[in-house]
N, C-alpha and C positions, 0 to 999 in steps of 0.2 A: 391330681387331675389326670385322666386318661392322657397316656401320650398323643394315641390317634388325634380324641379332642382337641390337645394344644394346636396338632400340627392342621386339624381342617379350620381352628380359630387364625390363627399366620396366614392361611394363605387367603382367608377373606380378608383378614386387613389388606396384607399386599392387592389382592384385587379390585379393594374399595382405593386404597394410593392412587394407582393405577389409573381407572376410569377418573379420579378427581382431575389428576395430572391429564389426562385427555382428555376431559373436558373444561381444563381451567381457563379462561380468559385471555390471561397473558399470552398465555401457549397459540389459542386460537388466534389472536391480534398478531401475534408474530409471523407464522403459519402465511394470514390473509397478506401483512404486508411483504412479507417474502416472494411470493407465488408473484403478487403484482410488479415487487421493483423484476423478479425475474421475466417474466413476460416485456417489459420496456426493453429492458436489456437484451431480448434477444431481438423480439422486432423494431426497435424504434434504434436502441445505441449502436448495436450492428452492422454495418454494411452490408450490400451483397457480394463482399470479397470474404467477409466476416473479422474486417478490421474497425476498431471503434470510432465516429462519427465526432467522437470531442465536446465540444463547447459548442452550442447553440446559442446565437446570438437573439435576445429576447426581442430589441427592437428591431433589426433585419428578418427575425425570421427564417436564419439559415444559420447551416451549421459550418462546421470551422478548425481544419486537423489540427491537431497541437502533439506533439509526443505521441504521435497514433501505438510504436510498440511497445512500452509501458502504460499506456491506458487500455491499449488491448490486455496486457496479460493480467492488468490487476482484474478488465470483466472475467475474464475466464476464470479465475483464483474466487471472485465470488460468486461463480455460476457453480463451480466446484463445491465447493463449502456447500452451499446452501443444498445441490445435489446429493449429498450426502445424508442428509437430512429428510429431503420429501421425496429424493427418487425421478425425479422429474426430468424425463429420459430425452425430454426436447431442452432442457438446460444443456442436458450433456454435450447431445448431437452438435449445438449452437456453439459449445466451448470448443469443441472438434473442431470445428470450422474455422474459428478463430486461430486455434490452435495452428491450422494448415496455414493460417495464412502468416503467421509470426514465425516460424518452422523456413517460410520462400521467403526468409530474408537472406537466408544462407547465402554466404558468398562461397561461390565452389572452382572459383579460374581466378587468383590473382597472386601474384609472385609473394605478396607480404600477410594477404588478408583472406588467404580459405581458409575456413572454419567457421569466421567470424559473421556475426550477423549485420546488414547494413542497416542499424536503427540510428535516423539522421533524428537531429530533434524539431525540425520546422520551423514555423514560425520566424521569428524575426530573426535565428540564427544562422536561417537557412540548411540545406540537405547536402553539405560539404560535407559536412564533419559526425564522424559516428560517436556516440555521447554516450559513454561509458553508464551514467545513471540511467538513460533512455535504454539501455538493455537490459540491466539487473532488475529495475523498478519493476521489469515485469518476468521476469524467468521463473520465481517462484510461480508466477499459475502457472506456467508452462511445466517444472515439473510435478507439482500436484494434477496437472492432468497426465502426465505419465504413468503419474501410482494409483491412481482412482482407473482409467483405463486400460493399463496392462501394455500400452503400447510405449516401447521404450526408445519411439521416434523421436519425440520431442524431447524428452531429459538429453538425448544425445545431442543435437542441434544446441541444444541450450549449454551444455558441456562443452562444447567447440567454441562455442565466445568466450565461457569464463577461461577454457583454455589459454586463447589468445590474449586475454584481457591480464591474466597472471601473467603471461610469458613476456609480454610488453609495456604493459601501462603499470604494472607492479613496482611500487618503489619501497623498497622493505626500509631502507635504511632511513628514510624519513617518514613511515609509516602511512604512504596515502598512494592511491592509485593516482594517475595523470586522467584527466577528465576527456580529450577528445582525440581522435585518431584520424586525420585527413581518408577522408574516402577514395578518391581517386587513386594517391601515392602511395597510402599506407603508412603516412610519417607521423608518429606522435608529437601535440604541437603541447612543445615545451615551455614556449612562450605565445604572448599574442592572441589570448584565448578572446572569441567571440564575445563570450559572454562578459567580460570586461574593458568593451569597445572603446570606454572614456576615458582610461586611466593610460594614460603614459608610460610609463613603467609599471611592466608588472611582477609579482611577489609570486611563489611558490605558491600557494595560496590559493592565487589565481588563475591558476590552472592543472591545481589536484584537491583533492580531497580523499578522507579516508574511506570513502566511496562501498560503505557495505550496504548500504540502501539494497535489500531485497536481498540481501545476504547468499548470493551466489556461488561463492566460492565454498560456501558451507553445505549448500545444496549439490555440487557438484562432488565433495567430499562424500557424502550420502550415497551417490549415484555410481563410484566409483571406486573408493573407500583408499586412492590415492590421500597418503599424507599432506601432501602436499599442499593440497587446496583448503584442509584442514587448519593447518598452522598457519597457513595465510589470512584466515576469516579469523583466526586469534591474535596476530597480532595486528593485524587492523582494529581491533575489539580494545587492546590493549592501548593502543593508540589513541581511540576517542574518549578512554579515560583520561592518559594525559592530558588532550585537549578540550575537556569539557570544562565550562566553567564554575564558578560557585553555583549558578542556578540549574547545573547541568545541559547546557544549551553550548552549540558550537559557532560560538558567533566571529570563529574567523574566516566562516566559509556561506560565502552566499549559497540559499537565497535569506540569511540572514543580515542582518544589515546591523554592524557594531557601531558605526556611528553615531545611530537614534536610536541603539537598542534593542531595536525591533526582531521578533524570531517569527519564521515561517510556520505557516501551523500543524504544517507534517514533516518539513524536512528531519526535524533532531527527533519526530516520531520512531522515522524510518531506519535511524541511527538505535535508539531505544531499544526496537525490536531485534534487531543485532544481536547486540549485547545479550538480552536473554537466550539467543540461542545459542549465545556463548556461554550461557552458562549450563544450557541442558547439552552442550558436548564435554563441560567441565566439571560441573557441580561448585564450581567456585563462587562466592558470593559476592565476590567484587562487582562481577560485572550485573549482578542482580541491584545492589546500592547503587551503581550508575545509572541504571536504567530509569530507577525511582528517583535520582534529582530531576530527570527528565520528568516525570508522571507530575513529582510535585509542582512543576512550575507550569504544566501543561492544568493543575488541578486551581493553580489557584489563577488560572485566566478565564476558567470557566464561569458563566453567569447562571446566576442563581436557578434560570431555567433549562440549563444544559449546556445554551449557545455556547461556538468559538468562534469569533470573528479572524478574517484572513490578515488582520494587523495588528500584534501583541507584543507586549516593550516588557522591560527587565526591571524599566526604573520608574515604576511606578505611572507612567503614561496611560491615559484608558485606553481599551483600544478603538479602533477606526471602525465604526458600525455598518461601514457601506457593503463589504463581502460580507456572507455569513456563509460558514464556511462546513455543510452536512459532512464532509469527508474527513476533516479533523475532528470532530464530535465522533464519528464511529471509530476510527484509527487510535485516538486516544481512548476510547471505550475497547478498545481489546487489549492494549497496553495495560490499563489499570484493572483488566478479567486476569489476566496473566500474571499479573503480580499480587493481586490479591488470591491467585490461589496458590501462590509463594510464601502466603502468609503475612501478607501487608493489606491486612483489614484495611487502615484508611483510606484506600481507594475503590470502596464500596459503594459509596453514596454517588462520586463520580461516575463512575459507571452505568448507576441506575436514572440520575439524569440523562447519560446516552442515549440509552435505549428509550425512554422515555421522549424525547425530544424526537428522536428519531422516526418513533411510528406517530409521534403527532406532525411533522413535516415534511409530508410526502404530496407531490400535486395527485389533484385530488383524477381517479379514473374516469371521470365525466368532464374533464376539464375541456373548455372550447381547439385550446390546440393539444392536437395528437402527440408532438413532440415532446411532450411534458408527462402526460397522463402516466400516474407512479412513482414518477423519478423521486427520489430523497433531495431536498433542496438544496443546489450550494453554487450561490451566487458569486459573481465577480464582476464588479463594477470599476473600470476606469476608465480614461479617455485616449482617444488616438484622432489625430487630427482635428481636433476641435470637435468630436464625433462621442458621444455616450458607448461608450462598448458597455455592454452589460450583458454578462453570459450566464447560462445554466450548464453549468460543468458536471460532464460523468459519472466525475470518480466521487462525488456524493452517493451513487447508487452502489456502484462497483464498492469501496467501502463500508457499505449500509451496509448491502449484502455479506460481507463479510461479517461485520459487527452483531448483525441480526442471527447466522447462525452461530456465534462463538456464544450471544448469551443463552439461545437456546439449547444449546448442549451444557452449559453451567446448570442453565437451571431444569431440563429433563431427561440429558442423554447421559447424567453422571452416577 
């Protein structure tokens, strides 16, 4: 056959691919719910500081700060992502904004704590104490809006915490960062942590963790290509291998709960995603096989229809149907994209649950209240004061978003 002819037959197939692939279905359903949860996200999760709004309280009717600088950066990380995707130049501007306002947490006058960001955690622990997870959880968007931008404000701001965060709450020799830093004084509290208000005496334990949730010290390595912060994010990595258990799960560290079993439905997520980026700085496969006892145990909580509920036990417990929890459904849906293109097929089918679930549980854009219209569903139901707390939390969206564009670049940007 004529060469010419092969090559004008090629490029009509590629041409007919092409148009099928932009006009497929999938493609367009992702597309429409992308565009919508990003519109929620900028006008409705947002503030006019451009810090995220939280947990809306379904029976009050109001909303409700929780962790405002790691729910701010995870929106921006998926105003990002998905910005990459559709171009969508008011996602960006929105993540800026955000950006700015995560950036003026910067502490810039204090004898122990310039550099460092003041991200308190709220909420019932109150804005004492800066909380080592409440900074990392979200630094990664902070610097994916660096590199999508060009502006190398924010990776630096976000490098001045992980700084101080290595230089002080770093415990190498038992492989965990200290979890809170008094605000005012600058003291790392050693013992006595908040978050363990019940317990009489407390254990190592209870007040560190091997704290790579958002994997900052690896990001900061990136930004700077300091060793330092490199072998830090490795042998924390190394760490939560030791400490994972047979089902891959770290259940000596809340908010897991070893007594009943119970594991959080993102926290050993957060741990998971680590590891693999320990292993795309190593090529090593260990920390790829940890990652996947996490995937598998996150695989077999999954219900037939996608769902993860916000309460999941080790020892065969059902779990607790009252959260349903949209943000573990997409965070384990990019865990199980990332290891299946590792080469661990069986976390294909989880996956496509995900995403499935996902564009079918979104409040609907006609919905009577505005606060809802698009968001990806994820509930939390429990009581306070003899009072129904029942919330529609963020990071269902802000993780969608994410989720929504990892499959979309699987299945058209690859």
């Amino acid at each position: 056959m004529n060469k010419y002819l092969i090559l004008l037959m090629t490029l009509i197939t590629v041409s007919t691919s092409c148009t099928q692939a932009q006009s497929s279905p999938i493609r367009n359903e992702l597309l429409k719910a992308m565009n919508e949860c990003t519109d929620y996200a900028v006008n409705i999760l947002l503030d006019e500081e451009g810090k995220s709004r939280c947990d809306y309280n379904l029976v009050r009717g109001e909303w409700f700060p929780y962790e405002e600088p790691w729910h701010t950066g995870q929106i921006i990380l998926g105003l990002v992502d998905v910005y990459e995707i559709t171009r969508n130049e008011t996602a960006l501007a929105a993540a800026r904004r955000a950006g700015d306002w995560w950036i003026g947490m910067e502490i810039k006058d204090h004898p122990k704590l310039k550099g460092m960001v003041a991200a308190t955690h709220g909420d019932v622990v109150g804005n004492n104490q800066i909380v080592f997870a409440t900074i990392s959880d979200g630094t990664h968007g902070i610097y994916e809006l660096s590199r999508v931008t060009g502006d190398q404000k924010y990776a630096r701001v976000a490098t001045g915490a992980a700084t101080r965060m290595l230089e002080n709450m770093y415990y190498p020799e038992e492989g965990v960062c200290y979890d809170l830093v008094d605000l005012a004084t600058g003291e790392i509290l050693k013992q006595d942590s908040p978050f363990h208000w019940d317990k009489e005496i407390q254990s190592l334990e209870d007040v560190s963790r091997p704290n790579t949730e958002g994997s900052p010290f690896k990001d900061a390595y990136l930004f700077t290509k300091e060793e330092r912060f490199k072998e830090a994010h490795l042998l924390l990595c190394n760490s939560l291998i030791e400490k994972q258990n047979k089902d891959g799960i770290w259940m000596d560290y809340m908010p897991n709960h070893k007594k009943v079993s119970s594991f959080h439905p993102r926290f050993n997520l957060w741990y998971a995603e680590s590891l693999l980026e320990a292993y795309e700085l190593t090529g090593d496969k260990k920390y790829l096989e940890a990652a996947a006892k996490t995937a598998r145990t996150y695989a077999k909580a999954q219900r037939a229809d996608g769902t993860l509920y916000y309460d999941n036990y080790t020892d065969g417990k059902p779990s607790d149907k009252g959260s349903v929890y949209g943000s573990a459904i997409a965070f384990a849906g990019i865990l199980w994209i990332r290891l299946a293109e590792y080469g661990y097929d069986e976390f294909i089918p989880h996956y496509e649950k995900s995403i499935a679930w996902i564009l079918k549980n979104q409040y609907a854009m006609d919905h009577p209240d505005p606060n809802l219209r698009g968001a990806v569903v994820n509930t939390r139901m429990h009581h306070r004061k003899g009072e129904v707390w029942l919330t529609q939390r963020d990071v269902g969206t802000s993780f969608g978003l994410r989720f929504m564009a990892a499959y979309y670049n699987l299945r058209f940007n690859n």
